[in-house]
C-alpha angles and dihedrals in degrees: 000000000000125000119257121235105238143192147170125185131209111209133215112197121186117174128199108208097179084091106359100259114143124204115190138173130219124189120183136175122215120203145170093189147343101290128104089235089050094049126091119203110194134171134191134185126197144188115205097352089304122117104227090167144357144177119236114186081213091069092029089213134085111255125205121217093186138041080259100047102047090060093046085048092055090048098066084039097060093040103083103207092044088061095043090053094049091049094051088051098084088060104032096045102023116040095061099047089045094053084050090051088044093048107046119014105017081048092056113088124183119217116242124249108214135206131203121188141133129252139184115276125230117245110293149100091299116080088192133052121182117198114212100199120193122195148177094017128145137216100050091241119095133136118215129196143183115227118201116189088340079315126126104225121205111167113087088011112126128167142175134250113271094272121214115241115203094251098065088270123123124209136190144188140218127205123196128169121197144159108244125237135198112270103002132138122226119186142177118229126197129180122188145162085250088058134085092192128001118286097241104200117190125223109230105200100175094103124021117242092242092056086043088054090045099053085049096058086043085056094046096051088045097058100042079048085065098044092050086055097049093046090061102036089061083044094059099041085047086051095046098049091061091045112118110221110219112201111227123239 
């Protein structure tokens, strides 16, 4: 699986409060892996939310973005041990960070929970769709395929970006639409960094989604139903044991 392109940033904030203008500085570093070739130091430095001139240890020079800012940048430039200071950064502030990024977070993987299940299909030359949801993984790479029969299928097959969730997982979902035949096999692959071998999940198509729902809301109502019954069946003889019985004249 290919490699992400990550970053974290460290920010410097100074605020002036005489008449509310705010200066602030953000350096990243942008890495691949671990090594210093494969490592990017940048900062920026903003007024009022705008970049008016950053260092890239790409470009190994400060670049300005406004009038301000190109004679601030020529400035460092011109100021040697500014310039030596900002090209040692990307060792000196980065590597370390980057090896204990490497080494503990950006190392962790969660395993995926998947979900089979049909859908209605759009209108189209397929009667049948199957959604192969995958939930709750980490890292964002993952490769997901539909197996007919021990075949990968890849006509009618759609699926979504890998999708953020708030709590630092990533989900996606597959789409295929088919026309069922007698006998067959579909199945849902994932492979994935959390995996030592793909998740292979089988399509039963014995019973829809929607008639296995039904039967187990027709099981739930009949239970409470007996409940219920019983409820009130220990209720009457409760109340039936304390009756007085008055004779009639």
């Amino acid at each position: 699986m290919a490699s992400s392109f990550l970053s974290f940033s460290l920010l410097f904030i100074t605020v002036y409060t005489a008449d509310g203008f705010r200066t602030y500085e953000v350096d990243r570093c942008q890495f691949n892996t671990s090594k210093l070739e494969d490592v990017r130091y940048i900062r920026s430095t903003y007024y009022n939310k705008m970049e008016f001139s950053k260092f890239d240890s790409s470009v190994g020079k400060f670049v300005g973005y406004t009038e301000y800012g190109v004679k601030q940048a020529d400035y460092w430039n011109n100021d040697a041990s500014i310039l030596a200071q900002m090209k040692t950064a990307r060792e000196r502030y980065c590597l370390n960070n980057v090896q204990i990024w490497s080494n503990n977070p950006l190392t962790k993987s969660v395993k995926p929970y998947v979900r089979l299940y049909s859908v209605a299909p759009p209108a189209g030359k397929h009667p049948s769709m199957l959604v192969c949801s995958i939930y709750s993984f980490y890292p964002k790479t993952i490769i997901v395929k539909w197996l007919r029969d021990g075949q990968e299928v890849t006509s009618d097959v759609t699926s979504t970006e890998e999708m953020a969730d708030a709590d630092w997982y990533y989900q996606i979902h597959s789409h295929l639409e088919y026309t069922p035949r007698s006998g067959e096999k579909i199945s849902c692959k994932v492979e994935h960094a959390s995996l030592r071998e793909p998740l292979i999940t089988d399509w039963d198509p014995s019973l829809p989604e929607s008639e296995r729902n039904k039967i187990a809301i027709g099981a739930s109502g009949l239970i409470l139903g007996l409940i219920l019954s019983l409820a009130g069946f220990i209720y009457y003889k409760r109340k039936s044991r304390g009756r007085i019985l008055v004779p009639s004249n």
